[in-house]
SETOR-824466 format. One line per 5 residues: number of its first residue (from 1); for each residue x, y, z of C-alpha. Coordinates in Angstrom, 2 decimals. Layout:
<sites>
NUM) X Y Z | ...
</sites>
This chain:
<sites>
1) 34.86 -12.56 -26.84 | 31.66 -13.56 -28.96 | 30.70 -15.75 -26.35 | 30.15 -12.80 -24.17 | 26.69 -11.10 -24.09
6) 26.03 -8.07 -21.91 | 24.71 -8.15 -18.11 | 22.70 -5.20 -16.51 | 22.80 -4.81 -12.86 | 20.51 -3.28 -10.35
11) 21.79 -0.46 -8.28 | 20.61 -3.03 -5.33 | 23.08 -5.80 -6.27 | 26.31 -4.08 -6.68 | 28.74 -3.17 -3.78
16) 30.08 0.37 -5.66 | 26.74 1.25 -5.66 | 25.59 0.59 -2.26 | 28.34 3.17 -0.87 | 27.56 5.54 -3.40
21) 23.74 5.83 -4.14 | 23.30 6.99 -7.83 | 27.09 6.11 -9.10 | 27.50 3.78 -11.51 | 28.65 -0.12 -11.17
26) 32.36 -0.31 -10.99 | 33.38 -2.42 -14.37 | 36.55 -1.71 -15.96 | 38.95 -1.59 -13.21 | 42.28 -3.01 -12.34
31) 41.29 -5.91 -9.97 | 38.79 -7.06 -13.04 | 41.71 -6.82 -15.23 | 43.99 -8.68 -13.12 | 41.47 -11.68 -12.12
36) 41.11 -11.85 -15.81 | 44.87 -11.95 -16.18 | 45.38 -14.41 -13.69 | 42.87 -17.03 -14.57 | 43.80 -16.75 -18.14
41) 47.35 -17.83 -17.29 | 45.93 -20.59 -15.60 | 42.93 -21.72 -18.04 | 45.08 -21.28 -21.06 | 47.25 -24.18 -19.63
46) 44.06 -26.40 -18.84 | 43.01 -26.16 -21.83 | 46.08 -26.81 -23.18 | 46.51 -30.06 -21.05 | 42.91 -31.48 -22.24
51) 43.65 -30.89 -26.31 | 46.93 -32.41 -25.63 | 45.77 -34.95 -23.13 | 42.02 -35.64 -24.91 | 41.87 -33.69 -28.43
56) 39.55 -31.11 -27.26 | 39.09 -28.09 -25.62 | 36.43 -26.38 -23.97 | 34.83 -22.99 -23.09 | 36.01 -21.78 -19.81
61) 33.29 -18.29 -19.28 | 31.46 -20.26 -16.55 | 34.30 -21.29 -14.51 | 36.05 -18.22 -14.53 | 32.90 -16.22 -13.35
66) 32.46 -19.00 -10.60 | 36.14 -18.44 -9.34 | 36.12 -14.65 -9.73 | 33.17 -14.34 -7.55 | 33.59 -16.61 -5.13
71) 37.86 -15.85 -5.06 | 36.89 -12.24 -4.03 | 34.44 -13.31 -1.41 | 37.56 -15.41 0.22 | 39.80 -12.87 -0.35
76) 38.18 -9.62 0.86 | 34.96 -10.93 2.02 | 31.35 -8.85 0.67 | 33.08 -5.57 1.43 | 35.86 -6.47 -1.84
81) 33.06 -8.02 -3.77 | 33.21 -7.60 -7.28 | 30.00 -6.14 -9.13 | 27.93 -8.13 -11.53 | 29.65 -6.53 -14.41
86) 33.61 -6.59 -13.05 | 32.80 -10.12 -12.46 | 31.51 -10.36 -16.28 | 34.83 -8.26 -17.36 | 36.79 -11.02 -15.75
91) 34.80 -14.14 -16.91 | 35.60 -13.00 -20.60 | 39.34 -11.59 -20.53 | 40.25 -15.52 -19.03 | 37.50 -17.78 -21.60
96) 39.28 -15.39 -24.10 | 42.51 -15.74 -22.78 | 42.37 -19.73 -22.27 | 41.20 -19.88 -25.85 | 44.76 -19.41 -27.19
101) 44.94 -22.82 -26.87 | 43.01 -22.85 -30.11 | 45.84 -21.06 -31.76 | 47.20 -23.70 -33.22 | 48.85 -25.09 -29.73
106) 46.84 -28.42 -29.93 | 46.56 -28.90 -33.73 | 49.06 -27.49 -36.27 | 52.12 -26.86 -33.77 | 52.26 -30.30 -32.33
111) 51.09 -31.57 -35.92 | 54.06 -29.92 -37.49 | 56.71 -31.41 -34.86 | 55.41 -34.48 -35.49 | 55.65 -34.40 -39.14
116) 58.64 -32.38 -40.07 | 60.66 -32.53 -36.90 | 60.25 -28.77 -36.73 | 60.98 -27.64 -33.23 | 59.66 -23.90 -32.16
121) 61.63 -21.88 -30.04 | 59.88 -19.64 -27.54 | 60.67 -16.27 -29.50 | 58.79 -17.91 -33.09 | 56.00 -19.45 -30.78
126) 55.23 -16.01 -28.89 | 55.29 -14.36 -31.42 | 52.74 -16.55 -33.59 | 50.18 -16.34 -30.64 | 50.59 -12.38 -29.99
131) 49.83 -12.26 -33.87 | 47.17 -15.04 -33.66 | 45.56 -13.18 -30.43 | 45.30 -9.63 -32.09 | 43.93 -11.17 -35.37
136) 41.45 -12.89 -33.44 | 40.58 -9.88 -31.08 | 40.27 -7.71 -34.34 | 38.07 -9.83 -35.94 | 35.54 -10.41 -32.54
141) 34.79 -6.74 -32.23 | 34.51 -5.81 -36.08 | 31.87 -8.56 -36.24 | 29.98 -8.29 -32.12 | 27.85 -5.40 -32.78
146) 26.52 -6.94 -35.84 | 26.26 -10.50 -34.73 | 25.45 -9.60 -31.03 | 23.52 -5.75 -30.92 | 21.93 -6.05 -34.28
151) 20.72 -9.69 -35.13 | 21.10 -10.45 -31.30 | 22.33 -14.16 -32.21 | 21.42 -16.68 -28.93 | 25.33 -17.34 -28.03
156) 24.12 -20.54 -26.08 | 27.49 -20.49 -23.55 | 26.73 -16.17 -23.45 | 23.47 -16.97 -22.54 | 24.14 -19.54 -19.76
161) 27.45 -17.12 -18.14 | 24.52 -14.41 -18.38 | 22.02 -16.34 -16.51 | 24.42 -17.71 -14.02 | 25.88 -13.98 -12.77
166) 22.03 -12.74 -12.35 | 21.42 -16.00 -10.36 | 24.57 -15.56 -8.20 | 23.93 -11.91 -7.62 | 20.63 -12.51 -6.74
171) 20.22 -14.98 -4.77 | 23.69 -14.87 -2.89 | 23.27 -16.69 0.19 | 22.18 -19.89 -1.74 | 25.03 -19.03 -4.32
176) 27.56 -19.47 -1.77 | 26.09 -22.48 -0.12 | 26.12 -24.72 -3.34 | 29.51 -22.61 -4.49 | 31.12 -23.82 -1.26
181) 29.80 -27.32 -1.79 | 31.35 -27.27 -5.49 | 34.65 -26.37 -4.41 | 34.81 -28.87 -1.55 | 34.07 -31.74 -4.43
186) 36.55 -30.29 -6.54 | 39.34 -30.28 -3.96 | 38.57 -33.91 -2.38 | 38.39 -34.84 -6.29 | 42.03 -32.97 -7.02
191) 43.67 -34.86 -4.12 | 42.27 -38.56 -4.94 | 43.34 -37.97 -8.36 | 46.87 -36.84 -7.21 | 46.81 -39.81 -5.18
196) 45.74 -42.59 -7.82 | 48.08 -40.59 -10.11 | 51.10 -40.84 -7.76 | 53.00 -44.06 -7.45 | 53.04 -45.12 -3.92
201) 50.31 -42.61 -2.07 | 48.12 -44.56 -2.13 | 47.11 -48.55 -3.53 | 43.93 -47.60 -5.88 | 43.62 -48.72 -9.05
206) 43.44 -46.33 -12.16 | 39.90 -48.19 -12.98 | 37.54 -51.01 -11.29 | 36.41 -53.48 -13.50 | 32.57 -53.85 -13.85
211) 31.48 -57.77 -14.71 | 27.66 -57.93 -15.04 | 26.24 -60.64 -17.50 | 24.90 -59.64 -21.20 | 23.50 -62.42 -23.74
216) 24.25 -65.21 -21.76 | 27.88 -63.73 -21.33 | 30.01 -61.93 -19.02 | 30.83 -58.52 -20.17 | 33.44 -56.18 -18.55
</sites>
């Protein structure tokens, strides 16, 4: 994933560590690789809803390092904890997973469709993005040590998932605080969408008109 830039951790910060003074931080190992898994089955149709839905599509690295560290503190508490650096694993196998969206899903697949009439079975369409995704893959780590070791290029959305796993690892009890915060917004904003989305829940309108005068006239 270009978007990825490397993350050093102190001995301090990781879990692996603290039961094992002098080992290494735990990185690539099979709960990193599953979280990854897992959110990128579930980004990759996000992003796939907002290109079809809106036209674009967006980087997913901080999200996915948000869930993957706070999804193993519900899960298996600070004991299961993920390092700094399984955490990072994670956070780029999903943003790299959700980008297959931008493998022609939202712009010359639908395009075509609509066009020609061309419809894609499954077997032609998996195919395409399991060629697509190792094209893609090939191409990212021919070109990372260059773009990121050598010139050291300022990946702005590397940069920010960087800065956000040293802030959550370091300062953990406020991390959780405004984590915990976050996801109770996100859930009260899930349901009242579900419920203004849902024909009979609930009587809200999809939008409140705003009248405030402008000129000398009443704008909406």
């Amino acid at each position: 994933d270009p978007y990825s830039v490397p993350v050093t951790e102190p001995a301090s910060l990781t879990p692996s560590a603290q039961r094992m003074p002098g080992a290494p931080p735990a990185e690539a190992t099979v709960r990193a690789f599953l979280a990854g898994m897992v959110l990128a089955a579930a980004f990759c149709g996000v992003n796939l809803y907002l290109g079809l839905k809106a036209g674009i599509g967006i980087n997913l690295s901080i999200p996915a390092a948000l869930l993957t560290y706070f999804g193993a503190l519900l899960l298996g508490g600070r004991r299961a904890q993920f390092s700094i650096l399984e955490t990072n694993l994670a956070q780029t196998a999903a943003s790299a997973g959700s980008a297959v969206a931008a493998a022609g899903l939202v712009t010359a697949v639908p395009t075509l469709a609509l066009a020609t009439g061309y419809e894609w079975d499954w077997f032609k369409l998996t195919v395409w993005l399991i060629a697509i995704g190792i094209l893609g893959v090939s191409a990212a780590v021919m070109v990372r040590r260059q773009l990121v070791e050598v010139e050291q290029l300022p990946f702005a959305v590397g940069a920010a998932t960087a800065g956000l796993l040293r802030e959550l690892y370091e300062r953990e009890e406020s991390a959780i605080r405004r984590l915990m915060a976050m996801g109770v917004a996100a859930v009260a904003g899930g349901v009242l969408f579900w419920l203004v989305q849902t024909p009979g829940r609930l009587l809200l309108p999809r939008a409140w008109p705003l009248r405030f005068p402008l000129g000398g006239h009443t704008a909406d």
